[in-house]
C-alpha positions in Angstrom: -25.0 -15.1 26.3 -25.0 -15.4 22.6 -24.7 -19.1 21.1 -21.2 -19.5 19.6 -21.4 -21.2 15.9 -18.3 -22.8 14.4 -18.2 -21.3 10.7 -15.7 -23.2 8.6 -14.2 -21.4 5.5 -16.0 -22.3 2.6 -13.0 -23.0 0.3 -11.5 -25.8 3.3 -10.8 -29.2 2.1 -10.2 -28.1 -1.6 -6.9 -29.0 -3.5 -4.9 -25.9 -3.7 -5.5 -26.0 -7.7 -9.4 -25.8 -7.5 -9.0 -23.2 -4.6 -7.1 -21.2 -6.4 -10.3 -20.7 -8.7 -12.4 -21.1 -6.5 -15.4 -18.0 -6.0 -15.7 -19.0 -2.3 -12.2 -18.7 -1.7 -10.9 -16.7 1.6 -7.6 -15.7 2.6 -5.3 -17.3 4.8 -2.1 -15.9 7.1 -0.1 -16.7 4.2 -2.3 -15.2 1.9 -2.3 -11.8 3.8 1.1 -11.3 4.2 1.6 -11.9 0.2 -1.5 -9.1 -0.4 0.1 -6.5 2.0 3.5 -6.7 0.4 2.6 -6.7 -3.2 0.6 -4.0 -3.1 2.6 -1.8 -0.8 5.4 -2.7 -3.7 2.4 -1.9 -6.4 1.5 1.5 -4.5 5.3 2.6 -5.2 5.8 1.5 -8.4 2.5 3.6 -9.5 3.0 6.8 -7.8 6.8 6.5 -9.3 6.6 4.8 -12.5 3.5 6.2 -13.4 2.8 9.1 -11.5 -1.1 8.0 -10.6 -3.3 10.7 -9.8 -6.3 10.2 -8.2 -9.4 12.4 -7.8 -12.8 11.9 -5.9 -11.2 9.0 -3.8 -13.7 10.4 -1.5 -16.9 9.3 -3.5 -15.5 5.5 -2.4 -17.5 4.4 0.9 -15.8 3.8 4.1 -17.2 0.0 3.7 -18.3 -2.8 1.4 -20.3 -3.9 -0.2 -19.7 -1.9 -2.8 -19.0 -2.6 -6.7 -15.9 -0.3 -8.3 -16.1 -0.6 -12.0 -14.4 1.9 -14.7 -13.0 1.4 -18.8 -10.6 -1.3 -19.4 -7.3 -0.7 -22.0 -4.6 -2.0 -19.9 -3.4 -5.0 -16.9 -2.3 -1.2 -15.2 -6.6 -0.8 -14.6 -7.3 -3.1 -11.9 -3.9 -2.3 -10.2 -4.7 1.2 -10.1 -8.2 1.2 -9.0 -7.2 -1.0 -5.9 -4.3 1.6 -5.2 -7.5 4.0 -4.5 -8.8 2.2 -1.8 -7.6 1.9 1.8 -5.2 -0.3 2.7 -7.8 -1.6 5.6 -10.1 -3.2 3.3 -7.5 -5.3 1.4 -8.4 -8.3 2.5 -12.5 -8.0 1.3 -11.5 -6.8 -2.2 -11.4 -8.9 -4.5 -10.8 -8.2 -8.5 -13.0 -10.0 -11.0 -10.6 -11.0 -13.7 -10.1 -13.1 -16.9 -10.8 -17.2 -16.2 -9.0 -17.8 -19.5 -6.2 -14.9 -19.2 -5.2 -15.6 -15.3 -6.4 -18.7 -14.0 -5.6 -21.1 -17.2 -2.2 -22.4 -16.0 -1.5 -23.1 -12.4 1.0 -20.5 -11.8 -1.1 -17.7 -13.4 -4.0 -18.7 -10.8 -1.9 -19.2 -8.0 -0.9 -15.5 -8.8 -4.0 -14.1 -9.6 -5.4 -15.8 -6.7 -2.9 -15.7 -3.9 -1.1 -12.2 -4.8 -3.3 -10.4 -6.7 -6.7 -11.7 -4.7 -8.4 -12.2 -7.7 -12.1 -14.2 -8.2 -12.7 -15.8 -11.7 -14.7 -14.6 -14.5 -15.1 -17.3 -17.6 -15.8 -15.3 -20.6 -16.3 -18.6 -22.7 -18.3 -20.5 -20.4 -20.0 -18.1 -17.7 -23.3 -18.9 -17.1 -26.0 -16.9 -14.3 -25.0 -19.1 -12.0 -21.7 -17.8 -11.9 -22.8 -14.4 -11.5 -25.4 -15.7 -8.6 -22.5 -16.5 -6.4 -21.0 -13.9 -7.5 -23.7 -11.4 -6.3 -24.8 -14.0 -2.8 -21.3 -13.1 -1.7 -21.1 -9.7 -2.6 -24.1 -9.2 -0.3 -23.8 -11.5 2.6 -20.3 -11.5 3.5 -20.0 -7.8 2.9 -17.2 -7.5 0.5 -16.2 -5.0 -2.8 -15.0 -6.0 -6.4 -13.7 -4.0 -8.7 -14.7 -5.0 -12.2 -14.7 -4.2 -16.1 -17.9 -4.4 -17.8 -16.4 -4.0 -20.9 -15.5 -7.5 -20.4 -12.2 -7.1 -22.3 -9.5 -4.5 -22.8 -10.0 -2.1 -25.5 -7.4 -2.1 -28.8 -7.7 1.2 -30.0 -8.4 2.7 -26.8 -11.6 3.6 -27.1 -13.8 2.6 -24.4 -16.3 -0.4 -25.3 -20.4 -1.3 -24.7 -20.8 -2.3 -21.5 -22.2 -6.2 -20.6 -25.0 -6.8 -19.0 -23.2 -8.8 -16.3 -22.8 -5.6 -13.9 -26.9 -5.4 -14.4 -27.0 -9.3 -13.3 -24.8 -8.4 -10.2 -26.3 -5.2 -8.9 -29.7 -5.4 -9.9 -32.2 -5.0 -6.9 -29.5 -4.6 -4.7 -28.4 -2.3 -1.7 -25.3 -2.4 -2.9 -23.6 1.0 -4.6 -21.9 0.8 -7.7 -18.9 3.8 -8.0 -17.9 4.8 -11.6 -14.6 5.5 -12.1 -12.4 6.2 -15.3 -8.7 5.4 -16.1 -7.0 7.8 -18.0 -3.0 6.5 -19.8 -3.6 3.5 -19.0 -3.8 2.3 -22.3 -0.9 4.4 -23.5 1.6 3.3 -20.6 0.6 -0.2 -21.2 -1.4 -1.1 -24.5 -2.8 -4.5 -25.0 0.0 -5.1 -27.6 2.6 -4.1 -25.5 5.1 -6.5 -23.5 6.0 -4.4 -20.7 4.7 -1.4 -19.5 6.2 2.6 -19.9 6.8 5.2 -18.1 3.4 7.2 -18.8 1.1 9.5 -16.5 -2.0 7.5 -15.2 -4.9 9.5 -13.8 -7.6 8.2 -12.2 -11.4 9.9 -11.9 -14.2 8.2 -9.5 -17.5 9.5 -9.5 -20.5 9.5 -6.8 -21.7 6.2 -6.1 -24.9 4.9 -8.0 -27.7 2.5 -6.0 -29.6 -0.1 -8.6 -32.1 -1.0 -5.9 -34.8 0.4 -7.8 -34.7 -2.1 -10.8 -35.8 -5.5 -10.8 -33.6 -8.1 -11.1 -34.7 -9.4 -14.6 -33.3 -8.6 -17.9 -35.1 -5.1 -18.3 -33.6 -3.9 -14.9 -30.2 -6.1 -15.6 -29.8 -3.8 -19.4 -31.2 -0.4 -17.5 -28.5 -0.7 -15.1 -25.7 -1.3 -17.4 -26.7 1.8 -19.7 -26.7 3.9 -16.7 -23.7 2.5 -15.1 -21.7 2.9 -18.2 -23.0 6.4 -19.0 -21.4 7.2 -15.7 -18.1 6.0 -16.9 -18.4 7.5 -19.8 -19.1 11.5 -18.1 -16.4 10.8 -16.0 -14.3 11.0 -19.6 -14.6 8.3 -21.7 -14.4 9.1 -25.4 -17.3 7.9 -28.3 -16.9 5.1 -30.5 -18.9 7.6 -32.8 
């Protein structure tokens, strides 16, 4: 008989503010009912509103850990690249967003957090320890994140240089990496934009891509984000020539 071991969640104890932005924060009853009704309500409003089409939702595996990134013009990105993926693995996917766009006031984080199941990313401040965490979770609790390595959202709507933060994360790694690209994102919702219109969103995701060839030191962290963002780029994203 196999020794039973108590394994407390790693955000208990914590104020509601800090775990709110907390990396190690899990989910709660409450928290799982608010994920499964906003994004059967997001689900609708895209295939209505926006008409989302999706190809290659097949290249996404059955199970994390995996790593979804694509280009970044619009807030419409991250809600339509978790649309693509079964409703099963809500709970273990978790968008990396903005520290200092979502998590800056309390109701933003207890948004982004509670609702939208979103980890922070610090632009200003985000050091490799961040990223460390970041990456120990990824692997050991077996979860996904969809991410932007742009870092930003583009304002002309040309896609940007990648960061070498997806490198830092993936590097040496088993886990895959799936490209995807948005397409009228940024024209249904550009950055400048209050609220969003009534535009045609497609969605393209390529075959998963493995980084556990490279080291995990800057020459494999810069080699992985050149390849990973030349994926994005075939899938349709246009030069900045």
């Amino acid at each position: 008989m196999n020794n039973w071991k108590l394994d407390p969640a790693h955000d208990l104890g914590l104020p509601l503010k800090e775990r709110a932005r907390s990396l190690r924060r899990e989910d709660g009853l409450l928290e799982t009912l608010l994920h499964a009704t906003w994004w059967s309500f997001v689900r609708g409003y895209l295939a209505v509103y926006h008409r989302l089409e999706i190809v290659g939702r097949e290249n996404i595996p059955a199970e994390p850990p995996f790593v979804l990134v694509a280009n970044h013009s619009s807030h419409l990105d991250a809600l339509a690249l978790a649309a693509a993926l079964p409703a099963r693995l809500r709970l273990r996917v978790f968008p990396i967003a903005a520290g200092d766009t979502f998590f800056e006031t309390p109701a933003a984080a207890a948004f982004a957090a509670f609702v939208l199941n979103a980890l922070p990313m610090w632009r200003r401040s985000c050091g490799p320890h961040a990223l460390r965490e970041l990456r120990e979770r990824l692997i050991n609790e077996r979860c996904a994140y969809i991410l932007f390595p742009e870092g930003t959202r583009t304002r002309d709507g040309c896609m940007n240089a990648f960061k070498p933060g997806i490198g830092m994360l993936v590097a040496g790694t088993q886990v895959p990496v799936v490209p995807g690209f948005l397409d009228g994102c940024f024209l249904a919702w550009p950055p400048q934009a209050r609220l969003p219109r009534p535009r045609k969103v497609g969605l393209r995701i390529g075959q998963p891509v493995w980084c556990s060839h490279l080291a995990d030191e800057r020459s494999g962290w810069e080699r992985a984000t050149a390849e990973l963002e030349a994926k994005v780029r075939a899938l349709g994203g246009p030069s900045r020539d």
